[in-house]
PADO-398179 format. One record per atom (N, C-alpha, C, O): z, x, y; atom name; residue number from 0. Coordinates in steps of 0.05 Angstrom, whole numbers, plus 5000, padded with zeros to 4 digits. Atoms other than C-alpha are relative to their C-alpha. Layout:
N
{node {Z; X; Y}; 'CA'; NUM}
...
//
This chain:
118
{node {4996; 5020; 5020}; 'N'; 0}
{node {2451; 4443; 5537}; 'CA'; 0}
{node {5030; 4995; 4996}; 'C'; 0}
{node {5045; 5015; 4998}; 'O'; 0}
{node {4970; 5012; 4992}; 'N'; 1}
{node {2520; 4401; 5537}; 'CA'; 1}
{node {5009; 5007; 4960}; 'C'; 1}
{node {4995; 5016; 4942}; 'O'; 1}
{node {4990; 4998; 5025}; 'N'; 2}
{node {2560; 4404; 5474}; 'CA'; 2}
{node {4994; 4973; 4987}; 'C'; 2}
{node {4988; 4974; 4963}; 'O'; 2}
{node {5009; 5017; 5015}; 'N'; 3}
{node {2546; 4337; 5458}; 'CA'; 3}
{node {4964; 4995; 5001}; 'C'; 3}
{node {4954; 4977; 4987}; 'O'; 3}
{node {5027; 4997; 5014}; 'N'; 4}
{node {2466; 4349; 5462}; 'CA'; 4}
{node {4997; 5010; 4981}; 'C'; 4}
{node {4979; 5000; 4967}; 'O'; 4}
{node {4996; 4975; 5013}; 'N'; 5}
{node {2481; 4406; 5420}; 'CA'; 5}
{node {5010; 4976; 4960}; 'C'; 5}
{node {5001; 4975; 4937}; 'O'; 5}
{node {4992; 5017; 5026}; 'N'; 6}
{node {2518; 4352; 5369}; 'CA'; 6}
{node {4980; 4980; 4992}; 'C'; 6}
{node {4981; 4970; 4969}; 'O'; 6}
{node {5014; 5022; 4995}; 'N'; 7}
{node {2464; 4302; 5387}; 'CA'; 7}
{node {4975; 5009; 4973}; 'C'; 7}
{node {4968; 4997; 4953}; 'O'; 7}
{node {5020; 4981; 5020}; 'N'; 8}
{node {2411; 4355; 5351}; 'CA'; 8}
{node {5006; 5004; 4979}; 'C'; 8}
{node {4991; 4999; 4961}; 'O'; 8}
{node {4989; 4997; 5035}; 'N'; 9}
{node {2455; 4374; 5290}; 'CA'; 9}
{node {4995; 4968; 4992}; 'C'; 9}
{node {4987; 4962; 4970}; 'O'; 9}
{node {4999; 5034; 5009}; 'N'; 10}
{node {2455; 4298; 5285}; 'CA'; 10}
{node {4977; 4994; 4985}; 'C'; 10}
{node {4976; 4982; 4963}; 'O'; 10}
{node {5033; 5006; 5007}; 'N'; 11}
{node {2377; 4294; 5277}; 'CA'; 11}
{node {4992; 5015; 4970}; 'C'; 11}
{node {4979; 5006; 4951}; 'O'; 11}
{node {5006; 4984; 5015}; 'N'; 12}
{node {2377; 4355; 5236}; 'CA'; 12}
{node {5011; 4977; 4968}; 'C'; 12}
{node {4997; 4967; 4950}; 'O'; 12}
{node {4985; 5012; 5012}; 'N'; 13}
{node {2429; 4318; 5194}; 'CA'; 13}
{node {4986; 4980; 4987}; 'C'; 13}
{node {4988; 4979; 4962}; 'O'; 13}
{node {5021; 5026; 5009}; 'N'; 14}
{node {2379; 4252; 5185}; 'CA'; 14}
{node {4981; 5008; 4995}; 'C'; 14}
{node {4964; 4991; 4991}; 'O'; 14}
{node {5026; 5008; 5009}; 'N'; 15}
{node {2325; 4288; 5166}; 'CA'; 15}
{node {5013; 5025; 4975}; 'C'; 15}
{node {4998; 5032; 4956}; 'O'; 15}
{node {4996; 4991; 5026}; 'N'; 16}
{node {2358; 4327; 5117}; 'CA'; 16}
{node {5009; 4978; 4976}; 'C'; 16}
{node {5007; 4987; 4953}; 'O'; 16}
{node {4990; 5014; 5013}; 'N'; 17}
{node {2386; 4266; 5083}; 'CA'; 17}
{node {4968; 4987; 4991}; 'C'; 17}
{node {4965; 4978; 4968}; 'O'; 17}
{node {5018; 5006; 5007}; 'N'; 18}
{node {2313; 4246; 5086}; 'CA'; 18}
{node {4985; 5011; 4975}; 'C'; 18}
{node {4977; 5000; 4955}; 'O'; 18}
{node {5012; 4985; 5011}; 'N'; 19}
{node {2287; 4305; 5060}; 'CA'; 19}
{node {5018; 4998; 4953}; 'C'; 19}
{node {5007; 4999; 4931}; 'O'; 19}
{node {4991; 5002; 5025}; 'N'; 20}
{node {2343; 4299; 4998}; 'CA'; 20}
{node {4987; 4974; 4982}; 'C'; 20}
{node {4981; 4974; 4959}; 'O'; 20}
{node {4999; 5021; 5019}; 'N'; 21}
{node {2329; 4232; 4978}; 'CA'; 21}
{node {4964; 4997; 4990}; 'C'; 21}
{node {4952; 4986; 4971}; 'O'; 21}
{node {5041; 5000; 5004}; 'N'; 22}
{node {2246; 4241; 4984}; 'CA'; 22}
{node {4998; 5019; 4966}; 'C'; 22}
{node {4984; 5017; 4947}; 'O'; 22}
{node {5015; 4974; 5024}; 'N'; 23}
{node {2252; 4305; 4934}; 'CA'; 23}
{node {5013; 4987; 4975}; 'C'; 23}
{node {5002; 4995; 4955}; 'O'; 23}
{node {4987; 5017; 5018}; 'N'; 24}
{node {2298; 4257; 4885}; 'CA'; 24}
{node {4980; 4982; 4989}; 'C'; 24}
{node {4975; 4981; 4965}; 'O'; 24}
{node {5009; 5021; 5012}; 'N'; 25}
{node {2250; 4197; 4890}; 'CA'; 25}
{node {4979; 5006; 4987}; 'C'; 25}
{node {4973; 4991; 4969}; 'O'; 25}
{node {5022; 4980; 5004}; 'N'; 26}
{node {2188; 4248; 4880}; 'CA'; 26}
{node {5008; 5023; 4968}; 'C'; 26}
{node {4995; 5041; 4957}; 'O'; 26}
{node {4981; 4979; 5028}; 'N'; 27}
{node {2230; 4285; 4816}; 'CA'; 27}
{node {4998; 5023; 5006}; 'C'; 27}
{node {4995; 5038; 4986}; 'O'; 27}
{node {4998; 4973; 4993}; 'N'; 28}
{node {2230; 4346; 4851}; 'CA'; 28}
{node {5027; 5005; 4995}; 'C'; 28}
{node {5030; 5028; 4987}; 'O'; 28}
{node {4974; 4992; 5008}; 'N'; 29}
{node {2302; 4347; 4840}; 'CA'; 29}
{node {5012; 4979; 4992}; 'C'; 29}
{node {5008; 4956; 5001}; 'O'; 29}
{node {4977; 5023; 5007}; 'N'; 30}
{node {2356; 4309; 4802}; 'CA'; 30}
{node {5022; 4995; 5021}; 'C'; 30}
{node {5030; 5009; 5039}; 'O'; 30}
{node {4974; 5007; 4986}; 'N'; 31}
{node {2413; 4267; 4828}; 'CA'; 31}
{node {5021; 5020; 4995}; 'C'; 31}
{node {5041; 5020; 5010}; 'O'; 31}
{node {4972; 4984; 5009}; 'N'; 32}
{node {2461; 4316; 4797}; 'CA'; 32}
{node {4995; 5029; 5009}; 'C'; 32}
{node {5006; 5050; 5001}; 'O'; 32}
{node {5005; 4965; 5006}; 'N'; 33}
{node {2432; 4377; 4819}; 'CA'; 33}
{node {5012; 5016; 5028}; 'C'; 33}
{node {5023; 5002; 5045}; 'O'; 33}
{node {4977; 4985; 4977}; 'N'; 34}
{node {2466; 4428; 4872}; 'CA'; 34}
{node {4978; 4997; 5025}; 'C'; 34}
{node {4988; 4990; 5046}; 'O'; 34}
{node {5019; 5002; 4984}; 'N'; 35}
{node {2401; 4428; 4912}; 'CA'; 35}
{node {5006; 4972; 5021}; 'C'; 35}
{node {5011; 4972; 5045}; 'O'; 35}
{node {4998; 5023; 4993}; 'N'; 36}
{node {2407; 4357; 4923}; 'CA'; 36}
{node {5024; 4988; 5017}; 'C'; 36}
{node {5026; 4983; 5041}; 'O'; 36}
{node {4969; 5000; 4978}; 'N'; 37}
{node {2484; 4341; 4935}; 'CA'; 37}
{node {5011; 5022; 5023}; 'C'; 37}
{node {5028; 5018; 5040}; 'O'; 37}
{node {4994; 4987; 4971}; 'N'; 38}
{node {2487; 4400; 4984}; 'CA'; 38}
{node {4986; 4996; 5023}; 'C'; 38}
{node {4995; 5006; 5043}; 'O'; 38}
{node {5018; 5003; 4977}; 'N'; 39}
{node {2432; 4378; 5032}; 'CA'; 39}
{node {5014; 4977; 5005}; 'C'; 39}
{node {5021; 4971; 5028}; 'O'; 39}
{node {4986; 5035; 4986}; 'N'; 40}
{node {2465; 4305; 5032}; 'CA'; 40}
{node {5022; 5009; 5012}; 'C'; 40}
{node {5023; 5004; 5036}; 'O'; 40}
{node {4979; 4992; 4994}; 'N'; 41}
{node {2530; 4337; 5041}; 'CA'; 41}
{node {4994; 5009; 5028}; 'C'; 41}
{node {5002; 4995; 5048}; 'O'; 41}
{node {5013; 4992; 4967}; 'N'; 42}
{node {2499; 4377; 5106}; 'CA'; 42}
{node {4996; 4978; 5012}; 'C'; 42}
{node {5006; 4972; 5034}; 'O'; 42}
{node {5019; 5023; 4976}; 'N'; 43}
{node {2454; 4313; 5124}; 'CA'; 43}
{node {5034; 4989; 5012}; 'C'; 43}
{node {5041; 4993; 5035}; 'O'; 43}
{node {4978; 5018; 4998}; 'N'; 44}
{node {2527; 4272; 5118}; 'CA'; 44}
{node {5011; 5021; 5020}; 'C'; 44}
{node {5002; 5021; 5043}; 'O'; 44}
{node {4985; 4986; 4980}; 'N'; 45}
{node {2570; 4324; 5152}; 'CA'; 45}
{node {4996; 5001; 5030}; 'C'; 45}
{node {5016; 5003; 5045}; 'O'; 45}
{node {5016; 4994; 4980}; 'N'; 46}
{node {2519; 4328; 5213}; 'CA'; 46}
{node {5004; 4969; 5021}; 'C'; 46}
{node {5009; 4962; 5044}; 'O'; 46}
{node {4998; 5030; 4989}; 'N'; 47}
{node {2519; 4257; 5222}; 'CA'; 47}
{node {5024; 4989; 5010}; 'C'; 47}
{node {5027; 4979; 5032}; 'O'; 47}
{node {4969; 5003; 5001}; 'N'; 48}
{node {2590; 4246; 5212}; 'CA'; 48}
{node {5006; 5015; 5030}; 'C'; 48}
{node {5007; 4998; 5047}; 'O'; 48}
{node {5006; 4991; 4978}; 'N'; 49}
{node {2594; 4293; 5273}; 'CA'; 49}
{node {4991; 4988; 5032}; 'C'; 49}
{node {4999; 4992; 5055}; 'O'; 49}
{node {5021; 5020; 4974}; 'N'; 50}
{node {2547; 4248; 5319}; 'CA'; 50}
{node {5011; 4974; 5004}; 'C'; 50}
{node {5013; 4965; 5026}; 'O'; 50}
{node {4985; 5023; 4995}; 'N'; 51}
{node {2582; 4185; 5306}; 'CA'; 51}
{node {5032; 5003; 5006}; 'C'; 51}
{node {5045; 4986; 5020}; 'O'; 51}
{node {4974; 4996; 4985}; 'N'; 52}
{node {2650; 4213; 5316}; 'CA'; 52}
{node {5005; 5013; 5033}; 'C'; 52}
{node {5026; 5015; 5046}; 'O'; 52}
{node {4991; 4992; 4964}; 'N'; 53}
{node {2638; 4240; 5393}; 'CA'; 53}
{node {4985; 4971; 5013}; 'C'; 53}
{node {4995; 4960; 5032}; 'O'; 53}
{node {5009; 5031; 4994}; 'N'; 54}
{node {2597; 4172; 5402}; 'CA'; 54}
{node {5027; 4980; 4995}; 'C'; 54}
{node {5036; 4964; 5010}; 'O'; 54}
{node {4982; 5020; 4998}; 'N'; 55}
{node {2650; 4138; 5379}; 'CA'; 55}
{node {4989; 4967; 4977}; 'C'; 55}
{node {5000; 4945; 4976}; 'O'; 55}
{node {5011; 5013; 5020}; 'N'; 56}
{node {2608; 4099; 5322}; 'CA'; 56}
{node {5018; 5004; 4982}; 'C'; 56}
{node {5020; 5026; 4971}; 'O'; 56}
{node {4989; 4984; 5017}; 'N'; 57}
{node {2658; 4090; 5281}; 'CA'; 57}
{node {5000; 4983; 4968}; 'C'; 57}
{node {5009; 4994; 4948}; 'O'; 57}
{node {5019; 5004; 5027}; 'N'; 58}
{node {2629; 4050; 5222}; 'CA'; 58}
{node {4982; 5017; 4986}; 'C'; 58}
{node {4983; 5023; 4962}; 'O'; 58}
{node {5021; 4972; 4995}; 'N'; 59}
{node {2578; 4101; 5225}; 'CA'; 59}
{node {5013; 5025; 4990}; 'C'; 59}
{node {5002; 5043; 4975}; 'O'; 59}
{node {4978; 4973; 5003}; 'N'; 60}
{node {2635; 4152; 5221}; 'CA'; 60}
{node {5018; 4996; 4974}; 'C'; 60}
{node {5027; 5016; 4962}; 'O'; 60}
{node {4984; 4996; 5029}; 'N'; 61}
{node {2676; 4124; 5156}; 'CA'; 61}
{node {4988; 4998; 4979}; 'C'; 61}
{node {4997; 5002; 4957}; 'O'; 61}
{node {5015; 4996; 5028}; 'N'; 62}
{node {2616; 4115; 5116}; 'CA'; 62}
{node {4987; 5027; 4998}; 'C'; 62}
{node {4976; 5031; 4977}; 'O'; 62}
{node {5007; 4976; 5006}; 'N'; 63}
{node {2595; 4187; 5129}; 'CA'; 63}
{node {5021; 5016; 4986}; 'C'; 63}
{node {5014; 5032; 4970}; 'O'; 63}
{node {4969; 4993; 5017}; 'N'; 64}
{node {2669; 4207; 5103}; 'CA'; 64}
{node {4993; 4995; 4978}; 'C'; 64}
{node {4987; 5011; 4961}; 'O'; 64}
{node {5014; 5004; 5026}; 'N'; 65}
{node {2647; 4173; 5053}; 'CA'; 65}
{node {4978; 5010; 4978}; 'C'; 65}
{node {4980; 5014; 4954}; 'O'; 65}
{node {5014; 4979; 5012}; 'N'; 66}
{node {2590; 4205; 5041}; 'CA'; 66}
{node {5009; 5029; 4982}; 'C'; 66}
{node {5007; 5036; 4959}; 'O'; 66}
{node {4987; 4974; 5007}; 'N'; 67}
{node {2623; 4273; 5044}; 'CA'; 67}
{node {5021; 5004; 4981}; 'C'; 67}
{node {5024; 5022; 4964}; 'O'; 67}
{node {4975; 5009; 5035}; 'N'; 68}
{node {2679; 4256; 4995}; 'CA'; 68}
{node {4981; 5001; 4982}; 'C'; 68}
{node {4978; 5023; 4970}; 'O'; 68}
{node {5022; 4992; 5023}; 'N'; 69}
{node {2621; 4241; 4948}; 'CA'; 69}
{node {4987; 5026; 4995}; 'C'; 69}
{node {4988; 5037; 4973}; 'O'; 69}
{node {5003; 4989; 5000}; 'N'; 70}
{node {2590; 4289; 4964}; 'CA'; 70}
{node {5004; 5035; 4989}; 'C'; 70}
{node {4990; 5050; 4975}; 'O'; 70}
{node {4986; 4979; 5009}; 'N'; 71}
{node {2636; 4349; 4958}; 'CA'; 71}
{node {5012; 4995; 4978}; 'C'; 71}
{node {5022; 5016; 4969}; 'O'; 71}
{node {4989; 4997; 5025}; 'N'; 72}
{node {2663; 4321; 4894}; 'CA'; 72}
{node {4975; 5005; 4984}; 'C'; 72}
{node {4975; 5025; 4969}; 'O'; 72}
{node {5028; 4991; 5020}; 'N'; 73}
{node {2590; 4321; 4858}; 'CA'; 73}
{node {4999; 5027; 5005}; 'C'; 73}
{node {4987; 5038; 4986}; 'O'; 73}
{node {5015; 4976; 4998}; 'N'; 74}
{node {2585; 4392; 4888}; 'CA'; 74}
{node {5013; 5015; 4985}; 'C'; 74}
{node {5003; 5028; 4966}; 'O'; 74}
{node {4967; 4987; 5021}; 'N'; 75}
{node {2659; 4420; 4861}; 'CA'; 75}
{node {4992; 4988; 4961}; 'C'; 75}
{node {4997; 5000; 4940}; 'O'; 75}
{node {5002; 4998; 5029}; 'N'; 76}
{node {2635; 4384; 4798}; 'CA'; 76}
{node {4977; 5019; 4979}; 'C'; 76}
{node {4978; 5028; 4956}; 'O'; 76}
{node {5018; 4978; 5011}; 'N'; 77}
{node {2568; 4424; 4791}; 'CA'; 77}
{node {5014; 5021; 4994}; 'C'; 77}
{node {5019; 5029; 4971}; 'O'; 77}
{node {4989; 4976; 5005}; 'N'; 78}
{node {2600; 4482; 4804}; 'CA'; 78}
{node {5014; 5003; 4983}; 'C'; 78}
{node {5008; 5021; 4968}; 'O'; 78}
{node {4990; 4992; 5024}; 'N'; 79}
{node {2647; 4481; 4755}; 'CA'; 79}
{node {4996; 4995; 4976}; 'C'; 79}
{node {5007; 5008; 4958}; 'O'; 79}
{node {5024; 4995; 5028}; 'N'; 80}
{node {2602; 4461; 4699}; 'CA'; 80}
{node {4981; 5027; 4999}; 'C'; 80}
{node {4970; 5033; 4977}; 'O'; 80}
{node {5019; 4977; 4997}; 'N'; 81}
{node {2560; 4523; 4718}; 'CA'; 81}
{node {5030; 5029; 4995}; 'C'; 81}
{node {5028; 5048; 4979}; 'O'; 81}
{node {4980; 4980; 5005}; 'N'; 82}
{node {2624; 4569; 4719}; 'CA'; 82}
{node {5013; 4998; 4965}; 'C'; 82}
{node {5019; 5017; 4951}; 'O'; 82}
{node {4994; 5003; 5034}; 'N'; 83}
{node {2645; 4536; 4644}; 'CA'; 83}
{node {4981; 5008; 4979}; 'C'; 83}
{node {4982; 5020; 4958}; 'O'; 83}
{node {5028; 4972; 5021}; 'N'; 84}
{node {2572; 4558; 4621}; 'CA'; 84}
{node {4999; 5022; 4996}; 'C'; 84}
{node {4993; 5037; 4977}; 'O'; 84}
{node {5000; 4972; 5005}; 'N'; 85}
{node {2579; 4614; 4642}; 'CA'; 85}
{node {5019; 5019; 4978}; 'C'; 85}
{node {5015; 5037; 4963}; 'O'; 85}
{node {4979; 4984; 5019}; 'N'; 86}
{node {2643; 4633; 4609}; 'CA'; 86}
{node {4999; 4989; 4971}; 'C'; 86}
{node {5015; 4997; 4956}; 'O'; 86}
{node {5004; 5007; 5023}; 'N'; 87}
{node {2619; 4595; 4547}; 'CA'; 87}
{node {4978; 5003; 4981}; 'C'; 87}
{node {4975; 4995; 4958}; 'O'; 87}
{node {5017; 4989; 5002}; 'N'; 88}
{node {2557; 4630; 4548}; 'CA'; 88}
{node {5001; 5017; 4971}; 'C'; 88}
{node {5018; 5034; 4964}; 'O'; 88}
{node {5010; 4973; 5031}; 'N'; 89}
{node {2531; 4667; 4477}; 'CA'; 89}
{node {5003; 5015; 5013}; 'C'; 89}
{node {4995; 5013; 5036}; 'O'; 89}
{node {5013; 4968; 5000}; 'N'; 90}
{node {2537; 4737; 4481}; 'CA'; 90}
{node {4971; 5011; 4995}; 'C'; 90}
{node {4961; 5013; 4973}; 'O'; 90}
{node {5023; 4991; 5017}; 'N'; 91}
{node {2470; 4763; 4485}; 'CA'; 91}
{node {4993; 5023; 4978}; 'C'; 91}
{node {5009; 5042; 4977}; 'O'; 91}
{node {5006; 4989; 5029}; 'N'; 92}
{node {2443; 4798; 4423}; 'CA'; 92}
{node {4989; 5022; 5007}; 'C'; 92}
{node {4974; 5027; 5025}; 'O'; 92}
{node {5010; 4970; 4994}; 'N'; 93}
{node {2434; 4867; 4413}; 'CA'; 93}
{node {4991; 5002; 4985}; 'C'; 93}
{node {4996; 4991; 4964}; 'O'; 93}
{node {5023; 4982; 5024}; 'N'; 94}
{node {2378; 4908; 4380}; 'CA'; 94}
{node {5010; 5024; 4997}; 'C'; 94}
{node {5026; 5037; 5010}; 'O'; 94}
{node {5002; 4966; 5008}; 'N'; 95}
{node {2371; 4970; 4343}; 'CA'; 95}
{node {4967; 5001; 5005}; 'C'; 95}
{node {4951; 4983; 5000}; 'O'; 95}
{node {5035; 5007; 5000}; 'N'; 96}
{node {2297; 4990; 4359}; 'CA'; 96}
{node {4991; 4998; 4978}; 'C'; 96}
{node {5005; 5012; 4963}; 'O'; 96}
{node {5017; 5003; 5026}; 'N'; 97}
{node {2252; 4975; 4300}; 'CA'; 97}
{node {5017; 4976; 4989}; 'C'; 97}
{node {5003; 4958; 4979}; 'O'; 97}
{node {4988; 5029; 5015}; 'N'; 98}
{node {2302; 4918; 4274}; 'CA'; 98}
{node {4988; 4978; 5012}; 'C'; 98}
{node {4979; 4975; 5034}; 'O'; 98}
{node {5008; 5028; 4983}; 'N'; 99}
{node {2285; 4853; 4283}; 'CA'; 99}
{node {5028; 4976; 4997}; 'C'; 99}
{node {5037; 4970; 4975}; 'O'; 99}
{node {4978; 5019; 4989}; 'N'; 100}
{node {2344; 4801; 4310}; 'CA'; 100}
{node {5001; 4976; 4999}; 'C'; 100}
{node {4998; 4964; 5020}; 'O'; 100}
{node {5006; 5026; 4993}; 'N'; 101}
{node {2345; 4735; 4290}; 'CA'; 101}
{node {5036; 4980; 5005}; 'C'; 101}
{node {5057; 4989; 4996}; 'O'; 101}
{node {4973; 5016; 4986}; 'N'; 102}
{node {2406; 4683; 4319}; 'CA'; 102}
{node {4995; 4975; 4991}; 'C'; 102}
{node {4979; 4960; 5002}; 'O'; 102}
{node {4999; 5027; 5009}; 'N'; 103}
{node {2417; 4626; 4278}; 'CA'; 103}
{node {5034; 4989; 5002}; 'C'; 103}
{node {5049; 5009; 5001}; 'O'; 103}
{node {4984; 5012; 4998}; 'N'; 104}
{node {2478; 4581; 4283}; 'CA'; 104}
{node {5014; 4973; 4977}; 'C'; 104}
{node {4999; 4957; 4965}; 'O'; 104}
{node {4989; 5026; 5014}; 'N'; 105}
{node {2518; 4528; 4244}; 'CA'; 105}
{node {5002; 5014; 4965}; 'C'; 105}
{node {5005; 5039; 4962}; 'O'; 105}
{node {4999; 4988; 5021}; 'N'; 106}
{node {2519; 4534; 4162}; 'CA'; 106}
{node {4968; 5013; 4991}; 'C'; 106}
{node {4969; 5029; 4972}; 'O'; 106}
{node {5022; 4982; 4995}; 'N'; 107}
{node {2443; 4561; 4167}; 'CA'; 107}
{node {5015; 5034; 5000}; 'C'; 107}
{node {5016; 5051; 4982}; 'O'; 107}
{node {4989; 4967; 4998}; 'N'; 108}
{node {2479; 4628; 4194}; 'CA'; 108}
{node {5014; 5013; 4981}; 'C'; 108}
{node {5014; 5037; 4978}; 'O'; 108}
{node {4984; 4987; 5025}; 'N'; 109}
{node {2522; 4633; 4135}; 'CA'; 109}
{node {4982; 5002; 4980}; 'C'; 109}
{node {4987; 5020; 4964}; 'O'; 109}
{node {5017; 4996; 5027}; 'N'; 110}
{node {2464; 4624; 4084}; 'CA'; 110}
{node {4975; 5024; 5018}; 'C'; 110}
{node {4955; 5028; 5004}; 'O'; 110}
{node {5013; 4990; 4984}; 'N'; 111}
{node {2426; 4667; 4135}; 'CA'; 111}
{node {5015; 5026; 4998}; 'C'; 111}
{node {5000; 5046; 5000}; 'O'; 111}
{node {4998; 4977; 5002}; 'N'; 112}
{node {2475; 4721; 4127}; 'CA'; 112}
{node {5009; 5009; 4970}; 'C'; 112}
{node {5015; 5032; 4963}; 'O'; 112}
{node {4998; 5001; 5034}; 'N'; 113}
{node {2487; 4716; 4056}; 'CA'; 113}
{node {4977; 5011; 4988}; 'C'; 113}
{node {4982; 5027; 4970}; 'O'; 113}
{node {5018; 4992; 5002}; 'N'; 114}
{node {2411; 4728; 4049}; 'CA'; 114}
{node {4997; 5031; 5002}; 'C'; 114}
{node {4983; 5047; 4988}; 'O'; 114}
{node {5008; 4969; 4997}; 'N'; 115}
{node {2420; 4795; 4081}; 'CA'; 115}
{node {5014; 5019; 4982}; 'C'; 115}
{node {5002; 5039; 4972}; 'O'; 115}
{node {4987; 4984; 5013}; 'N'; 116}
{node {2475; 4825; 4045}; 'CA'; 116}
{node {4997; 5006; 4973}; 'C'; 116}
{node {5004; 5025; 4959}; 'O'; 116}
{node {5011; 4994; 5037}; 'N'; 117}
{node {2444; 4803; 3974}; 'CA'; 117}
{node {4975; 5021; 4999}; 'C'; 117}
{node {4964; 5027; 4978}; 'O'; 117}
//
């Protein structure tokens, strides 16, 4: 197998992953925004992008750039909404055994802990 069969195949893989993203989108198996989603396009795109640049397609080749620009910015943006949750994450709540723990928020919590101390 030549290197460009070899690219010929990523290529396919490439188109049917882009398939496979946009089917599980139109089906609500996954959102547009979700990491699932923009990384398989990103792959399909990359793959493709690939196949039209040793072909020499090169329409073909600046709208897959294209792609992948989109792409990798939706992905960099997931990710760092998932890294800001994290670090903005509640602390989870500790027990004593036999107590019971309740987690309320806003001015609730203040008449909530006012309750306990009277």
């Amino acid at each position: 197998m030549s290197l460009i069969d070899l690219i010929t195949a990523l290529g396919w893989v490439g188109a049917v992953a882009g398939i496979v993203a946009y089917g599980m989108v139109s089906k609500g198996h996954w959102g547009p925004g979700s990491f699932a989603f923009q990384l398989t396009n990103l792959g399909g795109a990359t793959a493709m992008f690939l196949v039209a640049l040793v072909n020499g397609v090169w329409p073909s080749a600046a709208a897959n750039v294209a792609w992948i620009v989109i792409g990798a910015h939706s992905t960099v943006t997931i990710l760092r909404k998932r890294a800001l949750a994290r670090v903005h994450a509640p602390a989870p709540a500790t027990t004593v055994p036999g107590q019971v723990t309740v987690q309320v928020s806003g001015p609730a919590a203040v008449a909530h802990a006012l309750d306990l101390v009277a």
